[in-house]
C-alpha positions as CSV (number, residue, x, y, z in Angstrom):
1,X,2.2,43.2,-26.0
2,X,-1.5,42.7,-25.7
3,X,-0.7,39.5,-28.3
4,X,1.8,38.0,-26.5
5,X,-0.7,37.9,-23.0
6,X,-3.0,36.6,-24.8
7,X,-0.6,34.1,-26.2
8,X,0.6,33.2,-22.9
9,X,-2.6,32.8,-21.0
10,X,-4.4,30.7,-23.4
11,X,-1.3,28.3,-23.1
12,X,-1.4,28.3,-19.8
13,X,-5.3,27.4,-19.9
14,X,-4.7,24.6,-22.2
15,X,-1.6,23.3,-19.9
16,X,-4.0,23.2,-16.6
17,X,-6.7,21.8,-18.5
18,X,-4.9,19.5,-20.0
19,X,-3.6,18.4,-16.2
20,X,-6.6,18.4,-14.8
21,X,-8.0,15.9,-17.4
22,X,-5.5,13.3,-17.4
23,X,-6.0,9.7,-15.8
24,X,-5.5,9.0,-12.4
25,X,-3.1,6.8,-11.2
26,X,-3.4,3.7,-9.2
27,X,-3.2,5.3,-5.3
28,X,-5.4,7.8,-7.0
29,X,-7.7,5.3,-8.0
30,X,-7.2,3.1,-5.1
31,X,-8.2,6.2,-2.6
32,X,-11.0,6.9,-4.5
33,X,-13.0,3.1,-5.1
34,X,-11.2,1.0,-3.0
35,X,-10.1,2.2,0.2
36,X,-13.4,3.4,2.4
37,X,-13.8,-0.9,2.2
38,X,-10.2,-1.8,2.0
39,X,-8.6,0.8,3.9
40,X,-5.8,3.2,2.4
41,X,-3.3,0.3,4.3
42,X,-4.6,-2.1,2.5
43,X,-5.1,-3.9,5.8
44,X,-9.5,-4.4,5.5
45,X,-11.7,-4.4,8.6
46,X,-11.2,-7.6,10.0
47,X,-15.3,-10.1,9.5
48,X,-16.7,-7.1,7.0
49,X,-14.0,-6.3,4.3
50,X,-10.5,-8.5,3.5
51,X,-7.3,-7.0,3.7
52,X,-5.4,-6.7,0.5
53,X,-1.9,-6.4,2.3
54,X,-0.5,-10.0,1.9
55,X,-3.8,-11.0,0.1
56,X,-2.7,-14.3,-2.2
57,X,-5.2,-13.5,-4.3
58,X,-4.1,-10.0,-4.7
59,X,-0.9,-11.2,-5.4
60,X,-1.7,-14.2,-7.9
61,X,-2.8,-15.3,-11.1
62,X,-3.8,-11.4,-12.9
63,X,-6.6,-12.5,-14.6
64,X,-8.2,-13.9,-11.1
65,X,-8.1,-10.7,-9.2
66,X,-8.9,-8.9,-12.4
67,X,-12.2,-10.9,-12.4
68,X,-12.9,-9.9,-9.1
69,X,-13.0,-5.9,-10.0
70,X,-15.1,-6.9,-13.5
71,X,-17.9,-8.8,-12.1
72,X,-17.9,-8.2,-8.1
73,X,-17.3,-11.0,-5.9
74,X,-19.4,-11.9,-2.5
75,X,-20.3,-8.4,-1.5
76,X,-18.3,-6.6,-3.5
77,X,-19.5,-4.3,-6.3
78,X,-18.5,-4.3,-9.6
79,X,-16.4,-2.0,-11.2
80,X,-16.9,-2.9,-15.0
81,X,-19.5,-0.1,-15.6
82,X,-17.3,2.6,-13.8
83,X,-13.6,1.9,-14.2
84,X,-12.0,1.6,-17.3
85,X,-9.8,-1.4,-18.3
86,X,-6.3,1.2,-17.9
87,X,-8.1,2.0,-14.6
88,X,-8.4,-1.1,-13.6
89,X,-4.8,-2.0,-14.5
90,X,-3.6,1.0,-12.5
91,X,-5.3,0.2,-9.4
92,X,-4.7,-3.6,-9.4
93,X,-1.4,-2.8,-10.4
94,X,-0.6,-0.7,-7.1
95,X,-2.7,-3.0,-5.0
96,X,-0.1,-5.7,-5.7
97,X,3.0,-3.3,-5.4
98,X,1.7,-1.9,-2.0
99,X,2.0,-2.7,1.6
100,X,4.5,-5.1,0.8
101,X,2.6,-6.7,-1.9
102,X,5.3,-8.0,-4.4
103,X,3.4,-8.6,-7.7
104,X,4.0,-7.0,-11.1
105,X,2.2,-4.9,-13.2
106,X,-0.9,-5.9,-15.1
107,X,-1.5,-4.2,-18.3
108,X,-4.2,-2.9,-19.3
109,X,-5.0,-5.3,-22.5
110,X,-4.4,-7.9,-20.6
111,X,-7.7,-6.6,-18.5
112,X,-9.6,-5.7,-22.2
113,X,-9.2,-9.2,-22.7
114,X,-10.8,-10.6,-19.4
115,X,-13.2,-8.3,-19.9
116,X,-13.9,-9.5,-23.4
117,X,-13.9,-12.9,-22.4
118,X,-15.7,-12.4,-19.5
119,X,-18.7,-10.5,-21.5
120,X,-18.6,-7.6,-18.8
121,X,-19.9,-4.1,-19.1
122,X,-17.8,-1.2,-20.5
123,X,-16.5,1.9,-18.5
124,X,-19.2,4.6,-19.5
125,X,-17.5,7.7,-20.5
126,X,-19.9,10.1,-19.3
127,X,-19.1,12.8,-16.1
128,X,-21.5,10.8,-13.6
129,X,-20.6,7.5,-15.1
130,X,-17.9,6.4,-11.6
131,X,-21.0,5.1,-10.0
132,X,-18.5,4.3,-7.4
């Protein structure tokens, strides 16, 4: 009987860790880097940060607002060192699905290869490496 605890609580350890480790998703992402600035509307503050709600570049050409999140733009950081390219593609991906945004997806090579291109840092790995 002792066995089968045993059994059973170790599985349960390795299901909640295993939880607990997986990727964020995009809102996830979104609430976490993005939204202080942005707001969690997607709406800005009007003169200091633009609204992503209705943004044509938001919506547009993926590789131009994927640029924008590799290599900053104006006063906007960049996320190359903190946010992987799946990251990335998960937060840009719900930024143009949200707040009545109507853009598709954007995979995540397709943001490996921007960032390729565009010679920008890669996503450290370590636990302090989300500088943001």
């Amino acid at each position: 009987m002792k066995t089968h605890h045993l059994i059973i609580g170790a599985l349960l350890c390795a299901t909640l860790h295993s939880a607990g480790a997986q990727a964020m998703d995009g809102k996830a992402l979104f609430q976490k880097n993005c939204a202080a600035c942005h707001q969690a509307n997607g709406k800005g503050i009007p003169g200091a940060f633009p609204a992503l709600a209705g943004s044509p570049l938001v919506q547009g050409a993926p590789a131009e607002v994927a640029t924008v999140l590799l290599k900053g733009r104006g006063g906007m950081p960049d996320f190359s060192g903190s946010l992987s390219d799946a990251d990335i593609a998960q937060v840009l991906s719900y930024a143009r699905s949200s707040w009545g945004n109507k853009a598709g997806a954007i995979p995540d090579t397709e943001v490996a290869s921007l960032r390729a291109s565009l010679q920008a840092a890669q996503a450290g790995t370590g636990r302090l490496s989300n500088k943001h």
